[in-house]
C-alpha positions as CSV (number, residue, x, y, z in Angstrom):
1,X,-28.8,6.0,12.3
2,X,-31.3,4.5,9.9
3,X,-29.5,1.6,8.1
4,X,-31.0,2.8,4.9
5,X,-29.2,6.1,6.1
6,X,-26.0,4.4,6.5
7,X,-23.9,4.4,3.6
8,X,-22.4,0.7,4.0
9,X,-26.1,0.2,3.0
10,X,-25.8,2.0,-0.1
11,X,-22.7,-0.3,-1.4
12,X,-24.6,-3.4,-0.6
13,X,-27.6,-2.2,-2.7
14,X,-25.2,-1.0,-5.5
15,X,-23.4,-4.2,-5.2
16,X,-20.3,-2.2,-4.9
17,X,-16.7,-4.5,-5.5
18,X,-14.9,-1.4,-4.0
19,X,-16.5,-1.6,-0.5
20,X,-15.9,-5.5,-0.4
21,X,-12.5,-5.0,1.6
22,X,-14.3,-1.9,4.4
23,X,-16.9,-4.3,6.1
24,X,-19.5,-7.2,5.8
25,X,-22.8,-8.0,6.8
26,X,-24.7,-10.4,8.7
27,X,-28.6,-11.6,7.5
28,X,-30.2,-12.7,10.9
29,X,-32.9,-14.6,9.0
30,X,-30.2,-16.8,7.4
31,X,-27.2,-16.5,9.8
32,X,-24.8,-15.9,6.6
33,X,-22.8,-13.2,6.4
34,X,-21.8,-11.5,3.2
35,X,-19.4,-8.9,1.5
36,X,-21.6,-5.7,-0.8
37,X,-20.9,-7.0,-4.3
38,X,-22.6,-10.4,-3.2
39,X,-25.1,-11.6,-5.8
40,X,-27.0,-13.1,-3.0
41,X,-30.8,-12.0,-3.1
42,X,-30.6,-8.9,-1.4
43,X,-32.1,-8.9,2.8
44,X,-34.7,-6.5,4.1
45,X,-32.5,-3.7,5.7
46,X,-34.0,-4.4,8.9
47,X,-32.3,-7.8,9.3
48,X,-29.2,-6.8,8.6
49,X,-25.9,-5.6,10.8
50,X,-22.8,-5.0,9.8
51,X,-19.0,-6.0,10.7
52,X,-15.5,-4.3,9.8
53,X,-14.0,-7.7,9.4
54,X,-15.5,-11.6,8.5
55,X,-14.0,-12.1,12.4
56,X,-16.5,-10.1,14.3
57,X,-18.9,-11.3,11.7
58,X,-17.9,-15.1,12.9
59,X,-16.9,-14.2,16.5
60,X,-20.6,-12.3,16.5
61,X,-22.5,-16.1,15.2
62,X,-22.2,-15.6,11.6
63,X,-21.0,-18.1,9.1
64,X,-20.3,-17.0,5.3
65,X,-21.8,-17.5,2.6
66,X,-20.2,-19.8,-0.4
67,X,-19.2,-16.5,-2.2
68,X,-17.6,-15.1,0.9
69,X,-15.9,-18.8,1.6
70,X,-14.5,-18.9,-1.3
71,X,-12.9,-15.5,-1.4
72,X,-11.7,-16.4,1.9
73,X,-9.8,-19.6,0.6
74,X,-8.4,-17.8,-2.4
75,X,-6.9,-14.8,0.6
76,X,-5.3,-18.1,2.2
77,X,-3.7,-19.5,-1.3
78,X,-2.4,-16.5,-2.0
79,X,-0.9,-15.9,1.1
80,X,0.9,-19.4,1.1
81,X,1.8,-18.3,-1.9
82,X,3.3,-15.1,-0.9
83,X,5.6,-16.8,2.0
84,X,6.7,-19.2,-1.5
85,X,8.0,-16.6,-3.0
86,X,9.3,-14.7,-0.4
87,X,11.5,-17.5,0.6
88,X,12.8,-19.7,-2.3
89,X,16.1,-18.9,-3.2
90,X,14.9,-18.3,-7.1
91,X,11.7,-17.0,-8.3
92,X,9.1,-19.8,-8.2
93,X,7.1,-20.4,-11.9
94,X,3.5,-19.2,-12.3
95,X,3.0,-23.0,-13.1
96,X,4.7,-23.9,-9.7
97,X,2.4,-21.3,-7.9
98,X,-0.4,-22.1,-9.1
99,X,-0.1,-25.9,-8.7
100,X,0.4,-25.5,-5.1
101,X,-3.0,-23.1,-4.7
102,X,-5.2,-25.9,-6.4
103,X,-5.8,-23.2,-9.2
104,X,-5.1,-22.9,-13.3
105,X,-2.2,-20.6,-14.0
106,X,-4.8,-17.8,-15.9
107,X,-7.3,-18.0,-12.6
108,X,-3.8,-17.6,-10.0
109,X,-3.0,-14.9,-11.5
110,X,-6.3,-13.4,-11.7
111,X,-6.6,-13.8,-8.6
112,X,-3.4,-12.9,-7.0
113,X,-3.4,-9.3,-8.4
114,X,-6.4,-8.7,-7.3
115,X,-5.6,-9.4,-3.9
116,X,-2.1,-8.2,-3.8
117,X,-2.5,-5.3,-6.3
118,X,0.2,-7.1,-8.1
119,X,1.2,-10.1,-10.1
120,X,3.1,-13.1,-9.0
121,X,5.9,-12.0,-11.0
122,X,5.4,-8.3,-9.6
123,X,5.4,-9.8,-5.8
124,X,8.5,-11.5,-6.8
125,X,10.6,-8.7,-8.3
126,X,9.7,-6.7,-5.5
127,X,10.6,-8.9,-3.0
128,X,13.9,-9.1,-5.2
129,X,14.5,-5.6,-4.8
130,X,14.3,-5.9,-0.6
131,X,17.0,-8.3,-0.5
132,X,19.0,-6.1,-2.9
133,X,18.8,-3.5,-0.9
134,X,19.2,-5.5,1.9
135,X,21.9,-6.7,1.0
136,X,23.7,-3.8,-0.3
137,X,23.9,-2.2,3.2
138,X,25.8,-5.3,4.4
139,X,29.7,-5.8,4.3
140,X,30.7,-7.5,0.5
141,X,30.3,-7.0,-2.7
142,X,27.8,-5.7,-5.2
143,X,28.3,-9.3,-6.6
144,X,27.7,-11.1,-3.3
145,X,24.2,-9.3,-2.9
146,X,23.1,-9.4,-6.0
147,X,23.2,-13.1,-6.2
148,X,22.0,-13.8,-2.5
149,X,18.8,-11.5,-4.0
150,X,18.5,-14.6,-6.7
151,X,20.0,-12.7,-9.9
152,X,21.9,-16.0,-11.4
153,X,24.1,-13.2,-14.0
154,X,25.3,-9.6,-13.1
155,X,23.8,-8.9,-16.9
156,X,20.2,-9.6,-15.1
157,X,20.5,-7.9,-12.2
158,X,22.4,-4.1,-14.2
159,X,19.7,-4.5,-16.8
160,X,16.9,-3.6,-13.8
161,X,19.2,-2.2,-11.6
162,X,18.3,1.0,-12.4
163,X,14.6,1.2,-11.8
164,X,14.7,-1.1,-8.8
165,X,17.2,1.3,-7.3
166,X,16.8,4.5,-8.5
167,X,21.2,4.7,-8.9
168,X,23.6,2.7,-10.1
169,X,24.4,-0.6,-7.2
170,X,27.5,0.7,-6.2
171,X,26.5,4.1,-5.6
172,X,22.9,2.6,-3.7
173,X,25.7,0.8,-1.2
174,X,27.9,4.2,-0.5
175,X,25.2,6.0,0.6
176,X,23.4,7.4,-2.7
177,X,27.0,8.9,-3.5
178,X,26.8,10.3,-7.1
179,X,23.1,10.2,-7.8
180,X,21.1,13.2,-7.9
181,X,18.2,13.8,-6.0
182,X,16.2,17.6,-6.8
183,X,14.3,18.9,-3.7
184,X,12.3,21.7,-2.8
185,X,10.5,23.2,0.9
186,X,7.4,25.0,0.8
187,X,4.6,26.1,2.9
188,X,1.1,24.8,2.3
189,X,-1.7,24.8,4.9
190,X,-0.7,22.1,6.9
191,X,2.5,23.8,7.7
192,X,5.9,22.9,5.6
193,X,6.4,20.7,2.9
194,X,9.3,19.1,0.9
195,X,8.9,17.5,-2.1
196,X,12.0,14.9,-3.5
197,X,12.2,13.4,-6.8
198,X,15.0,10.9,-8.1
199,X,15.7,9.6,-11.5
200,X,13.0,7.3,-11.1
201,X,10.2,9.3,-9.4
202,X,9.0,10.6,-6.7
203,X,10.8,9.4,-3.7
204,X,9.9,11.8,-1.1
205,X,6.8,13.9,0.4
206,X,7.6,15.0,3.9
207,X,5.3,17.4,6.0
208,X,6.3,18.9,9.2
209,X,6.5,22.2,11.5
210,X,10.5,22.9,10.9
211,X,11.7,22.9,7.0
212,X,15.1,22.6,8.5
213,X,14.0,18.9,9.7
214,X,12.3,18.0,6.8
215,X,15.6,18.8,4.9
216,X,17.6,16.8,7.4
217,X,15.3,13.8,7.4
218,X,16.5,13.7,3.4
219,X,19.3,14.0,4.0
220,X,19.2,11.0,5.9
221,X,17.9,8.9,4.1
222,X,20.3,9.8,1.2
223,X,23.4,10.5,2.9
224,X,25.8,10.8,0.4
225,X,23.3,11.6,-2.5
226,X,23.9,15.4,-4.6
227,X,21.0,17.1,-3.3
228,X,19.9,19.7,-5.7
229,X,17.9,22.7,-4.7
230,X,14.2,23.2,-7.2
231,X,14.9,24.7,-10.5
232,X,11.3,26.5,-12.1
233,X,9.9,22.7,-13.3
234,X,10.3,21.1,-10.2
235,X,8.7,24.5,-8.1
236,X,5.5,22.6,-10.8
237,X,5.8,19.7,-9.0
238,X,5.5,21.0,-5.7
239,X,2.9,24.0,-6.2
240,X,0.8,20.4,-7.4
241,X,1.3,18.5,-4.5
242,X,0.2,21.7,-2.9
243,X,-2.5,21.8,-5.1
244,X,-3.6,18.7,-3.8
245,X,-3.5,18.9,-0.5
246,X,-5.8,21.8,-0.7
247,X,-7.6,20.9,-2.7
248,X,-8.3,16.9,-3.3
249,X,-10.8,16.9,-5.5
250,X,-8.2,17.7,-8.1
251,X,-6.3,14.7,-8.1
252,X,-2.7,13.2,-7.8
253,X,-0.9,11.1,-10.6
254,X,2.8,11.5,-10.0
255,X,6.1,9.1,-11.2
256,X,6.7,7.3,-7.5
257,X,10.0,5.7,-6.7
258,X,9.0,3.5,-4.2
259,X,11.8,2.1,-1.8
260,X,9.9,-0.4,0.5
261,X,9.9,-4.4,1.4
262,X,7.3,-6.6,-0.6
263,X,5.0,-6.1,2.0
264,X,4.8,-2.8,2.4
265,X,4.6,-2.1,-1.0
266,X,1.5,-4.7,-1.3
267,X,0.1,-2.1,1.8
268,X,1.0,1.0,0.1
269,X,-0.9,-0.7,-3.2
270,X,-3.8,-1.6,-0.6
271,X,-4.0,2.3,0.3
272,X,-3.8,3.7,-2.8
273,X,-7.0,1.6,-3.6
274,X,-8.8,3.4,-0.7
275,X,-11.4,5.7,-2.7
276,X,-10.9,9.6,-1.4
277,X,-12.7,10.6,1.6
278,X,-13.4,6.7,2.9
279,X,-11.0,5.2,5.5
280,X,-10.2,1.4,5.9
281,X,-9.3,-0.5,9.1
282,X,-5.5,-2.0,9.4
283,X,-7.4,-5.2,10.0
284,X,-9.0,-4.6,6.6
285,X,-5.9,-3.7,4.9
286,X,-4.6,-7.0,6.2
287,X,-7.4,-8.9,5.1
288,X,-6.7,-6.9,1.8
289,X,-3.6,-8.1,0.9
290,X,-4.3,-12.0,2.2
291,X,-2.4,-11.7,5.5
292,X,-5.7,-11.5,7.7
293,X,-3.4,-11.9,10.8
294,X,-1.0,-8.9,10.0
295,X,-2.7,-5.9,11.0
296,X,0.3,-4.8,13.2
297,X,2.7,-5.1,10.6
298,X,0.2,-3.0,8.6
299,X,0.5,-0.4,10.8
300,X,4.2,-0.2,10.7
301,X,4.2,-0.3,7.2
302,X,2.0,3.2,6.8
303,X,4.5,4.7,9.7
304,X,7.3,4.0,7.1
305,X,5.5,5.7,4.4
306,X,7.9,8.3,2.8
307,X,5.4,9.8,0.8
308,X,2.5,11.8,2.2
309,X,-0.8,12.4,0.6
310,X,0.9,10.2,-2.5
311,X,0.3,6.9,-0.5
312,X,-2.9,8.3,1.5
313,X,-2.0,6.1,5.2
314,X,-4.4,9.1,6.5
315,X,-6.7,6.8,5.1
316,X,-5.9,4.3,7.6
317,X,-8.2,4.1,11.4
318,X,-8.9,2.2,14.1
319,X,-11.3,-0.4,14.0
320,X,-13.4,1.8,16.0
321,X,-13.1,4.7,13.6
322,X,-10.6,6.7,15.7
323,X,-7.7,7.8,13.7
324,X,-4.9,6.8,16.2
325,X,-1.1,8.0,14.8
326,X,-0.4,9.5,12.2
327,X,3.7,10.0,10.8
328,X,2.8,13.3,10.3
329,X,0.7,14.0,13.2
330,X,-3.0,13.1,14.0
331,X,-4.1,16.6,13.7
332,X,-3.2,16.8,9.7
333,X,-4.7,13.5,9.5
334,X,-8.3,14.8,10.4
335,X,-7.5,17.8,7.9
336,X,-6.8,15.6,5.3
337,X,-10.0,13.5,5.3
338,X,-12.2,16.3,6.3
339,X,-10.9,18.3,3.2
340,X,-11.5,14.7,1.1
341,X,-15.1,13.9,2.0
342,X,-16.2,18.0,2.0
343,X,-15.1,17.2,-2.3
């Protein structure tokens, strides 16, 4: 292909801050390498090549440029500052953070949502809610996990117990016994469908061949929950997802009640900034979120994505471009995106 054919060259003319996580590319007349929203003069097309991650770029001869450096350095900081968080008994101070990164509380921040998708304090109540959960499936009391999570008062932790759980604590540790959860199966063209939705959002997109398993994977997950079948409003819900899936262009802004670790909701944030009809690498997703060395743990993260199409993982590939696994099968992966880029 022609480079000025090739749509990566397309971003790096536009300058284009959305394609700055899908690849770089390397000047040969300089030796630098770059991401597309550089301000760097731009390169005759002919010298340039281009790399899904700054590692092939390096591995390949490259060195970045101070722009890319320094983006680089700010991944690292706010990955050490991740591991902070994720392992101090009590949330660490924005001040604290930020004096450990080398950085002024208002540029950490800055800079930590827009590598995470989320604040520091966001990462943090997250990360909260895993060791919550965690901790509610684990002989004790609601009191014990609540305050190995870091909650120093039981009024703290009931005052967000319901949005971080969906239920009240006691009923999250038996099971999901008393909360409600409304469901409905349904056919759409990549075969059946179930749509879930808590109190809180959301919480469940399943596609499969057998509605019977679909149900049962719910039913899992929620074992003592009141599963309730679709009343006319919620048969809304699902005829949109439906809508969706056949039909992309149309869009998909829906309540989620996400139920994940820090990390994978950082990844699921990562893939919902994916534009529709492009595809990211897992080692792009990793360089994403500041973990450059994670892309395994990416991976695992889309395979325990509950909700389909919602949290677009089809939008995940191989380096190489192939779309290896797929929860939901490989095949209604390459629906998916060929139904994204047709519009």
């Amino acid at each position: 292909m022609n480079i000025e054919q090739d749509p990566r060259w397309t971003a790096v003319l536009a300058r284009d801050p959305k394609a700055d996580t899908l690849f770089v590319y390397g000047v040969r007349t300089t030796g630098v390498y770059c991401r597309p929203s550089s301000s760097a003069r731009r390169p005759r097309p002919e010298n340039v090549e281009f790399f899904d991650t700054p590692q092939q770029a390096e591995a390949a001869g490259y060195r970045p440029n101070k722009r890319t450096e320094s983006a680089m350095q700010h991944a690292r900081r706010v990955a050490d500052a991740c591991r902070q968080i994720e392992q101090a008994d009590t949330e660490p101070s924005l001040e604290t953070l930020a004096l450990q990164a080398g950085l002024s509380p208002f540029h950490f921040h800055r800079v930590f949502k827009s590598i995470t998708g989320l604040t520091p304090k966001g990462y943090a109540r997250a990360e909260r809610s895993r060791r919550v959960r965690d901790g509610l499936k684990q002989p004790g009391t609601v009191t014990d996990a609540l305050y190995h999570a870091g909650f120093n008062s039981n009024s703290r932790f009931y005052e967000s117990a319901g949005q971080m759980l969906g239920m009240k604590p006691s009923d999250y540790k038996a099971g999901g016994t008393n909360s409600e959860i409304r469901f409905a199966v349904g056919e759409c063209s990549l075969g059946a469908i179930l749509v879930a939705q808590s109190l809180r959002g959301v919480c469940a997109i399943l596609l499969g061949d057998d509605p019977n398993v679909l149900v049962q994977n719910l039913q899992d997950k929620f074992p003592r929950a009141e599963l309730l079948g679709a009343d006319h409003d919620f048969e809304q819900l699902i005829a949109q997802v439906v809508g969706f899936i056949e039909a992309p262009g149309l869009g998909l802004n829906l309540p989620l009640d996400l139920r994940g670790t820090a990390f994978q909701e950082r990844v699921w944030q990562a893939l919902r900034d994916i534009p529709p009809g492009s595809t990211a690498s897992y080692e792009q997703i990793a360089q994403r979120i500041g973990a450059p060395t994670s892309s395994r743990a990416v991976a695992q993260a889309c395979g325990a994505n509950s909700l389909a199409v919602a949290i677009p993982c089809h939008r995940v590939v191989r380096s190489n471009g192939d779309l290896s696994g797929y929860r939901w099968g490989v095949e209604r992966k390459r629906q998916l995106l060929e139904r994204e880029r047709e519009g």
